[in-house]
Each structure stands twice: as C-alpha cells, then as structure tokens.
C-alpha positions as CSV (number, residue, x, y, z in Angstrom):
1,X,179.2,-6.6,51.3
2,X,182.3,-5.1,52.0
3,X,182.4,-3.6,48.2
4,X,178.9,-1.7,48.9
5,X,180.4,-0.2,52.5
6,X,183.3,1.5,50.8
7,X,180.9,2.8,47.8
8,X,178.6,3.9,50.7
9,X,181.6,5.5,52.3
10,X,183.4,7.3,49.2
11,X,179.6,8.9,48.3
12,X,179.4,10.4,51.3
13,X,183.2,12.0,51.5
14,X,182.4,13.0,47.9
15,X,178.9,15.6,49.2
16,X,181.1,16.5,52.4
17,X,183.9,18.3,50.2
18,X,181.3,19.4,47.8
19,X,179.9,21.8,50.9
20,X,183.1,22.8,52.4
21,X,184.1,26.9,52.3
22,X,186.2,27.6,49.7
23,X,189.5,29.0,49.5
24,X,190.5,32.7,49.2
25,X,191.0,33.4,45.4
26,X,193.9,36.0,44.6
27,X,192.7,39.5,44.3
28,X,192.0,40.7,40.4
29,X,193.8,44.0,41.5
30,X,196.6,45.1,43.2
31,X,195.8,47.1,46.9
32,X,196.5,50.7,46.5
33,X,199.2,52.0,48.1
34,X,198.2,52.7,52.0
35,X,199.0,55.9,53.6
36,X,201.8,56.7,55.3
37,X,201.5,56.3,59.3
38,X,203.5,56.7,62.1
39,X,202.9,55.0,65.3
40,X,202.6,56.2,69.0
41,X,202.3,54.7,72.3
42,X,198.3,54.5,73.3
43,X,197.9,52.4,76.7
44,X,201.4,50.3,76.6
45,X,200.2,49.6,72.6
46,X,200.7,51.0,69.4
47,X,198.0,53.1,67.2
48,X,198.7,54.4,63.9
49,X,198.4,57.3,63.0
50,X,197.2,58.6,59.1
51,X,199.2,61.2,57.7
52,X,197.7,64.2,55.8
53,X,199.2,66.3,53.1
54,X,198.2,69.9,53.2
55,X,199.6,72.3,51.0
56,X,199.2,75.7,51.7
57,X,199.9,78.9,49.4
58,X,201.1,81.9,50.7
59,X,200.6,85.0,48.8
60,X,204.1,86.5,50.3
61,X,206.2,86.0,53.5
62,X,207.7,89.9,53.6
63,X,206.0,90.2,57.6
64,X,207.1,88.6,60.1
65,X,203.6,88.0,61.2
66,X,203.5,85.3,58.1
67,X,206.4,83.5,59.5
68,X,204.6,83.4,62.9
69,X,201.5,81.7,61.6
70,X,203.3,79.7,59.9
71,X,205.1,78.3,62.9
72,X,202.3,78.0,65.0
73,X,200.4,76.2,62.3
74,X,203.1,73.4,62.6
75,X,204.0,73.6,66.3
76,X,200.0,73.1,66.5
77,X,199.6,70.3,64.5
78,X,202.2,68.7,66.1
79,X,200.7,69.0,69.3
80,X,197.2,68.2,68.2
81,X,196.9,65.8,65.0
82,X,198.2,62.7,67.4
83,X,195.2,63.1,69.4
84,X,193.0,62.8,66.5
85,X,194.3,59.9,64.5
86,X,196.9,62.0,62.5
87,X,199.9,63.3,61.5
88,X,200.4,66.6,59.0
89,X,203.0,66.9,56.2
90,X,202.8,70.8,55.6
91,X,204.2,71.5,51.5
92,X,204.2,74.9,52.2
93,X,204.9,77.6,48.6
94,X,205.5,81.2,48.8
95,X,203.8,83.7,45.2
96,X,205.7,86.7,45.9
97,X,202.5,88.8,46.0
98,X,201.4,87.7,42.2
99,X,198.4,86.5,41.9
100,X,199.9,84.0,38.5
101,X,202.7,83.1,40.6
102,X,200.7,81.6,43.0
103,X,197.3,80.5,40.6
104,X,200.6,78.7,39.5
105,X,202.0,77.5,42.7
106,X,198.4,76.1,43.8
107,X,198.2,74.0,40.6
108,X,201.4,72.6,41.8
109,X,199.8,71.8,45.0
110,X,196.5,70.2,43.1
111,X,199.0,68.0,40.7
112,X,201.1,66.3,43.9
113,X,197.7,65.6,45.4
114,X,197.6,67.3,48.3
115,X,194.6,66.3,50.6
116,X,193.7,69.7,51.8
117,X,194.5,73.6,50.4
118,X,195.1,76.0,51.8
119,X,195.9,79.6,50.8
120,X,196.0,83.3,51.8
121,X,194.6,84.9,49.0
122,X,197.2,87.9,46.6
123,X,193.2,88.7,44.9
124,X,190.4,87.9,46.1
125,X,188.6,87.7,42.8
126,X,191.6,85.5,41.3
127,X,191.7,83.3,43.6
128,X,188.3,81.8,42.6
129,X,189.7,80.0,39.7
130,X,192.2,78.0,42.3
131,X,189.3,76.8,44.7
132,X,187.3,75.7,41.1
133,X,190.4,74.2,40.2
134,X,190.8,72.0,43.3
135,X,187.3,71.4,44.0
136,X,187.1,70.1,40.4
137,X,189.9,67.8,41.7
138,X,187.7,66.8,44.8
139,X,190.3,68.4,47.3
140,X,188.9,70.6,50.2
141,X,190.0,74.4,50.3
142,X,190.3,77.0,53.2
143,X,191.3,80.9,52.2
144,X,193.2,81.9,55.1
145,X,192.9,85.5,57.0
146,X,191.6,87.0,53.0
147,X,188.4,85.8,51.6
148,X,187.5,85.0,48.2
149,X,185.4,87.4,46.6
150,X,184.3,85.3,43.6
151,X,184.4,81.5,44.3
152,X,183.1,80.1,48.2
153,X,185.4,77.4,49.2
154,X,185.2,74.8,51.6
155,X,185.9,77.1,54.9
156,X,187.5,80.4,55.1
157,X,189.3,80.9,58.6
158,X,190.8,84.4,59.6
159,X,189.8,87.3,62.3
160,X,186.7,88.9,62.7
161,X,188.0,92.4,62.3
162,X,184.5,93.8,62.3
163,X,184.6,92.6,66.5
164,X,187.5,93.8,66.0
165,X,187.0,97.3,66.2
166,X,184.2,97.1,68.2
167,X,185.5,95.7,71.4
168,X,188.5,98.8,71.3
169,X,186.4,101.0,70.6
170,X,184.1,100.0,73.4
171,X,187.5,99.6,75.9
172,X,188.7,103.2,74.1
173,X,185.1,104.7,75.3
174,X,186.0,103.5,78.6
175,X,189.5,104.2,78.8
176,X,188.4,108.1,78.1
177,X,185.7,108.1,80.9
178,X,188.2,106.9,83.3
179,X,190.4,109.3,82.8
180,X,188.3,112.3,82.7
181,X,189.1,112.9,79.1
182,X,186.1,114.9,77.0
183,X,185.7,116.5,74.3
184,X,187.5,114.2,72.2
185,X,188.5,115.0,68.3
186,X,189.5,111.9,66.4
187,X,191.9,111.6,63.4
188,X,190.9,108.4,61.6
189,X,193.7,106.1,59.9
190,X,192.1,103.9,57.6
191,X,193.3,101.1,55.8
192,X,193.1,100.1,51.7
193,X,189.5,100.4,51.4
194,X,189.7,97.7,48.9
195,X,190.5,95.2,51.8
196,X,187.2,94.1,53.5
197,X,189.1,94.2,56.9
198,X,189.3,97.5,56.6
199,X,186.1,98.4,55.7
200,X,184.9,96.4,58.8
201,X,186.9,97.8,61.0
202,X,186.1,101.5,60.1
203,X,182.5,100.9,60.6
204,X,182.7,98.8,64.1
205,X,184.9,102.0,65.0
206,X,181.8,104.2,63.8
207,X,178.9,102.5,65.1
208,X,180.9,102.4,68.4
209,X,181.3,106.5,67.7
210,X,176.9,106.6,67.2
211,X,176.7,104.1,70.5
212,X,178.9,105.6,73.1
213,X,179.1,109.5,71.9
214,X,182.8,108.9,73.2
215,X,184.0,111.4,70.4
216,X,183.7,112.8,67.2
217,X,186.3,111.3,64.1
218,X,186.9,114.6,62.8
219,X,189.0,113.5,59.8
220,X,189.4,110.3,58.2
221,X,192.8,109.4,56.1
222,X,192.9,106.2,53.8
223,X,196.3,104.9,53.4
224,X,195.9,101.9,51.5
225,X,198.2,100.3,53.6
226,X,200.9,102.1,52.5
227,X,203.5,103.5,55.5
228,X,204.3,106.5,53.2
229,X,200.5,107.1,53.0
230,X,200.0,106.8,57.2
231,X,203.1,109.9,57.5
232,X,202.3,112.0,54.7
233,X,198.4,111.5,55.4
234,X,198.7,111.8,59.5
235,X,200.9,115.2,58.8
236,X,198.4,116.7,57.1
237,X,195.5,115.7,59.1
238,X,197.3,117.2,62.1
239,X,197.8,120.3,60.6
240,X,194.4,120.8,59.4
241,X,193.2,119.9,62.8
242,X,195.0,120.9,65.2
243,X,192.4,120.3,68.2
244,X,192.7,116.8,67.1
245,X,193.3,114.7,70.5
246,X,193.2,111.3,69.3
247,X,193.9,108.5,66.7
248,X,192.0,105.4,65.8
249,X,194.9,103.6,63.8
250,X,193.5,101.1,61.4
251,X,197.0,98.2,61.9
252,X,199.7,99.4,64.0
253,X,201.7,97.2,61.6
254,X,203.5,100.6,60.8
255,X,203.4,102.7,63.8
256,X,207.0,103.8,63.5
257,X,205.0,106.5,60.4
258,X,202.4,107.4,63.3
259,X,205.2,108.2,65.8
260,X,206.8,110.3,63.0
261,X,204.3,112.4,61.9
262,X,203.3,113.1,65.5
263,X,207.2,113.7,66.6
264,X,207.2,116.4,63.6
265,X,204.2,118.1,64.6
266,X,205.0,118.0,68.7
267,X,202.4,116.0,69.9
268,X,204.3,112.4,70.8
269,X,203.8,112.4,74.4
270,X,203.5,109.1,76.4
271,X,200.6,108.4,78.4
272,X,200.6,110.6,81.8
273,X,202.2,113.6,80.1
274,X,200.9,116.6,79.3
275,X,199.2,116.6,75.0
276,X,199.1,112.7,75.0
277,X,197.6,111.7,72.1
278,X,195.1,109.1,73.3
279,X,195.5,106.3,70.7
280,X,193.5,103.0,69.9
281,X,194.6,100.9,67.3
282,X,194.9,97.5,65.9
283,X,196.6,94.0,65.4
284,X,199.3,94.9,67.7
285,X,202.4,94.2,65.4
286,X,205.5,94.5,66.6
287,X,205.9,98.1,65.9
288,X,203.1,98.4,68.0
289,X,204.4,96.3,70.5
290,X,206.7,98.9,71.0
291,X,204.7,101.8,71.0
292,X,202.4,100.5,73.7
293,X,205.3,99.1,75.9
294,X,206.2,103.0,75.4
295,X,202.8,104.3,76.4
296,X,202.4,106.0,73.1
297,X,199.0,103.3,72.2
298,X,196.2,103.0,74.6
299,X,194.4,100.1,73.4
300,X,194.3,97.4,70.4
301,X,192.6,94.6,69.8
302,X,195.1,91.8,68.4
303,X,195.2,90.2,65.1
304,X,195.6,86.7,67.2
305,X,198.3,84.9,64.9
306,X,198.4,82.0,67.4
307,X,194.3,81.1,67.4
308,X,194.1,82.1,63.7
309,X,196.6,79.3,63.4
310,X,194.9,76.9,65.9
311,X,191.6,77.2,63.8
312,X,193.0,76.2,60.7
313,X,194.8,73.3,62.0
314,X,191.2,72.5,64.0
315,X,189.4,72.9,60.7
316,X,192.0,70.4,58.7
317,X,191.2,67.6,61.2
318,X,188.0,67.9,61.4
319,X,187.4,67.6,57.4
320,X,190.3,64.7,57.5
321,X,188.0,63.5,59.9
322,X,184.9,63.6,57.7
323,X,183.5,65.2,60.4
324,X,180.9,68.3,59.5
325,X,181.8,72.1,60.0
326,X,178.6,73.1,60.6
327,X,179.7,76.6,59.2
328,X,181.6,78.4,55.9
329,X,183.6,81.0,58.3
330,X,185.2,80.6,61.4
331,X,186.5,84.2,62.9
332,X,188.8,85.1,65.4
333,X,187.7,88.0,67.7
334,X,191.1,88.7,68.6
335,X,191.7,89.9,72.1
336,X,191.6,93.3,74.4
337,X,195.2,94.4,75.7
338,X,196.1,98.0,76.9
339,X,199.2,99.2,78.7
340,X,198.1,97.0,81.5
341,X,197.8,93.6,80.9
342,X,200.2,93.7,77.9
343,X,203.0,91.5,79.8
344,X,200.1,89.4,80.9
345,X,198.4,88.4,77.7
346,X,200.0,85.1,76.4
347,X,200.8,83.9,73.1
348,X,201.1,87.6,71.6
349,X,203.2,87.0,68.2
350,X,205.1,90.4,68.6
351,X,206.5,89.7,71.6
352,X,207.9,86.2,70.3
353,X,209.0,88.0,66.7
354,X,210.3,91.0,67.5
355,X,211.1,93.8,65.1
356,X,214.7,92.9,63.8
C-alpha cells in the first residue's frame, strides 16, 4: 500500500515539472552596442537622454556670419535637445569653398555614421551626389541656407529671401511717405544672379516697385557678390544717373564698397541731412550694422542667423524623434529693423560679432 502511495506521488511531481515555465536560454547574438546617454534630473529622478551624431559640412567659414550659426546651432541644442530626450554631438568639417573638398568631407561624415547631415551647399548641382550618397546609406539630409538644385533631400532650412525683400520694400514705401520723399530714382545692387536668393530678392523688391508706385529702379548693377563689383558698379551707376536718390542694396554684407562709391561721388550724407541717399538693404551684416547705427541705411530685413540656427536644430529632433515634418522647406522671414528699433531688436548676430 505504501509502495503504490509513493508511485502515486512521484507521477504526479513528474506532470508538475513537465508544465513549469522554462528558463531564459542565452541569447544566439550579442546586444548591439547601446547609445551613448547622459542623464539629468527629471522630478528628484534620473532620465536618459540619447545622444545624436550630426555631422554638418560647411562649404567655408571666411564670414563671421558662419561662425555665428554655428554657435547658435550648439548653444541651441544645448538648451533644447534635454527637453526632447536628447543630447547632440556636432562633427562639424569645413571644404574651403570646393565643392570636391567637401563631396569629400561629407563621405567622411557618411563613413563614421553620423545620424543626421547636414551641409551648406559650395554647388548646388554638386551637392546632389552627397544627399544620394547618404540617403543610399539611409541617413537623413538638410541643405542649410543654399538649396540643392539637382537632388531633394530630406529638409532644406534657410531664409525666405523672397519675404525678404518684400517686407523692406513694403517698410521702404512707407518710410518715403513719411517723410515726404517723392519722386524717387532707384539704383539697384543686385546680387550673383546665379544665387537663387538673389533672384528672389530682386523680384520681391520689383513687385513691391509695381504694388506701391513708391519709385522707379532706374538702373540695376549685378555684382556677383563680389565687393569690387558693388564700388566699381555703384560708381558708375551714379554717374550715369545722377538724379539717382536711392539704393536698394542686395546684402549689406559689404557696405563699406557702398559707402565708398557714394563718399567719391559726394552723396554719403546721414539721414536728416541735406542729399541723403535713402537706402534699403539686406541681411544686416555687420558692415551694415554700422552703417545703420550711422544713419547711412534706412531699412533691412535680417538674414536671422539666430532662428535659421534654431530651425535646424528644431528639424534634427524632430526627425531623431521619428516625428513627421509635414514639409521639404522651412524658411525664415527674417525680421524688419530701421534706425529705430535697431538697439531693440534681440538676437541680431552683428551686434554679437562685430567687424574685427
């Protein structure tokens, strides 16, 4: 009796550990490596925080305005990524305005593994084979402040220099009624007409001209960005018209060739004395800085360094986020200053990087 209890007993231990879970088996593969994190302080806990690599190509770093978006893209992040989960390691490389040097540079960037690109373009048709290149390598692209022309990448962010124009023209239009000014004769500086922020900015100025009836553009100089071509150009301009009364200045970025061709032909006269020049320009560099501080420029419309940078750094998390765009440009309007409201205006990038 007792022999068929402890049968009766073993059977039914036997179908008990025959049912039980079983135990974790080692895994076949090794984990990948995890990214690196940093932690911070989130309600008297800690929350990790995923760090992204973004490499970004710059075409040159001559201006000082390059430097300033540069630090504001880092001062940004550092403000902002913690909020959203993240932290940004910025590989930043430099082409020395060849368009190999930096097809070669952004290879470099695909071959660490960067997890985002980003680039101002040296040509917008050669840098096409760089956003192929990375999207090929499944990493997201953004041209910065120059467009491709060729290849569409992920996002382009820069200004919107067609608004641009249009909202000094518009302030320029009322600038002149205010002060009684008519009969206006305008000399127009235009950029390299092979840089589409040019060409949109000439045309907001013109179908500001058609709108208002402000003033006639009497002549129209292109300089091709060149601040040999703005003196030489301006010089001759004025002397073939001399009931010219005004300037629209395409980027002050080399006023210092405006305010010499004007000296040379006696018409650089601040604003309130008699021959001003009434000028409009934009960007507001710091050689423009200076010139409206002097009351030789009447009105720009900046090339906002600061929110350019704030966009990109926006547009990062959002696609570290897998979160969607919604759109393939986002455009800064840039912002209205005259004489007025130029020590009012925050975050102007020529007043924190002066000329040197």
């Amino acid at each position: 009796m007792k022999r068929s209890v402890l049968l009766v007993i073993l059977a039914i231990s036997l179908v008990l550990t025959s049912c039980a879970a079983p135990a974790p088996s080692t895994p076949a593969t090794t984990p990948s490596t995890p990214a690196t994190t940093a932690t911070v302080p989130v309600s008297g806990t800690t929350t990790p925080l995923k760090q992204i690599v973004v490499g970004f190509s710059w075409n040159e770093k001559m201006h000082a305005l390059i430097q300033a978006w540069q630090d504001y893209m880092v001062k940004y992040a550092e403000e902002e990524a913690p909020k959203h989960g993240f932290t940004i390691k910025w590989i930043f490389n430099v082409a020395d305005s060849s368009p190999e040097q930096q097809a070669a540079n952004i290879e470099d960037l695909i071959n660490q593994k960067v997890d985002i690109i980003g680039a101002r373009a040296q040509d917008a048709v050669a840098i096409g084979a760089s956003i192929q290149a990375a999207q090929k390598a499944g990493i997201p692209f953004i041209t910065f402040d120059r467009e491709s022309a060729s290849v569409e990448p992920t996002l382009h962010v820069g200004a919107d220099s067609y608004a641009q124009a249009v909202s000094t023209a518009r302030k320029f239009a009322e600038i002149l009624k205010e002060n009684g000014v008519t009969d206006v004769k305008v000399i127009e500086l235009q950029g390299d007409l092979r840089d589409m922020n040019a060409v949109n900015r000439s045309k907001g100025w013109h179908d500001v001209e058609e709108e208002t009836h402000a003033w006639t553009t009497v002549a129209q100089v292109p300089t091709e960005w060149n601040p040999d071509k703005f003196l030489s150009g301006l010089s001759a301009a004025l002397a073939a018209h001399p009931e010219a009364n005004a300037l629209f200045v395409a980027s002050d970025f080399c006023f210092n060739s405006v305010v010499q061709a004007l000296k040379a032909a006696g018409k650089l006269h601040p604003r309130g004395e008699p021959g001003h020049i009434w000028i409009a320009a934009q960007d507001l560099n710091p050689e423009g800085y200076t010139a409206m501080k002097q009351g030789y420029i009447d009105v720009v419309t900046t090339y906002d360094a600061y929110y350019h940078a704030v966009e990109f750094v926006n547009a990062v998390l959002r696609i570290a986020a897998g979160e969607p765009i919604g759109v393939k440009k986002i455009l800064v309007p840039g912002r209205v200053v005259t004489p007025d409201t130029l020590d009012s205006t925050p975050n102007l990038w020529a007043r924190e990087y002066p000329e040197k």
